[in-house]
C-alpha positions in Angstrom: -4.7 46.1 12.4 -6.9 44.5 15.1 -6.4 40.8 15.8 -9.7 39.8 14.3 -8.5 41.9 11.4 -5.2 39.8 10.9 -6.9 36.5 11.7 -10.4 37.5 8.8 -6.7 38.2 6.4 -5.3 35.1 7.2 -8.6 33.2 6.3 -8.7 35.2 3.3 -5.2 34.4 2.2 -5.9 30.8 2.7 -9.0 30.3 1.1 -7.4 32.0 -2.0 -4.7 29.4 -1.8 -7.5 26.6 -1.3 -10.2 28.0 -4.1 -7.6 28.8 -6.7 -9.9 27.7 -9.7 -8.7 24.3 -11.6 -9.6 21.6 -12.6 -8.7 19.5 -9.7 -10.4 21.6 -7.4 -13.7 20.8 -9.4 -12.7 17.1 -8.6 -12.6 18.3 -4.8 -16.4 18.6 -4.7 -17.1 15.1 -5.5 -16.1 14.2 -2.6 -17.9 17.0 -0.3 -21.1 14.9 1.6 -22.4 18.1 3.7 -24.7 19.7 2.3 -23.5 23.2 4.5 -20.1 22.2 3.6 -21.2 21.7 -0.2 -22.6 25.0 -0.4 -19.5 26.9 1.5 -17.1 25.3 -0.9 -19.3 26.6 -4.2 -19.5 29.7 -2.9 -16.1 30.3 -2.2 -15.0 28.8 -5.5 -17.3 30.8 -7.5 -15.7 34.4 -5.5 -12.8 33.4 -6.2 -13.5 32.5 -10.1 -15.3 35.8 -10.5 -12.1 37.4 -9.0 -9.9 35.9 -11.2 -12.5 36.2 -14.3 -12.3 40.5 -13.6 -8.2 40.0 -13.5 -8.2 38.1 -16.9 -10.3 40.8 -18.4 -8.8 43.8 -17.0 -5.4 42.5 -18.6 -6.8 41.6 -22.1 
């Protein structure tokens, strides 16, 4: 594994932590005032959604 490798993991592994979908991570964008920002933040909440979405379903 290549550095950028381990570091594009690591940013991975954290952003699953941070978008884990809830409720109170809905709350979160309230208070989001960047538009660029805004936009990263509902992007990366609805991956990780549709990730978790495809788990629920391949276990029912």
């Amino acid at each position: 594994m290549t550095e950028k490798t381990g570091a594009i993991h690591e940013a991975y592994l954290l952003c699953q932590k941070t978008f884990d979908p809830s409720i109170e991570l809905l709350d979160e964008s309230t208070n989001i005032t960047d538009a660029e920002e805004l936009r990263f933040f509902r992007t990366m909440s609805n991956f990780f959604m549709q990730q978790k979405q495809k788990k629920i379903i391949k276990e029912a």
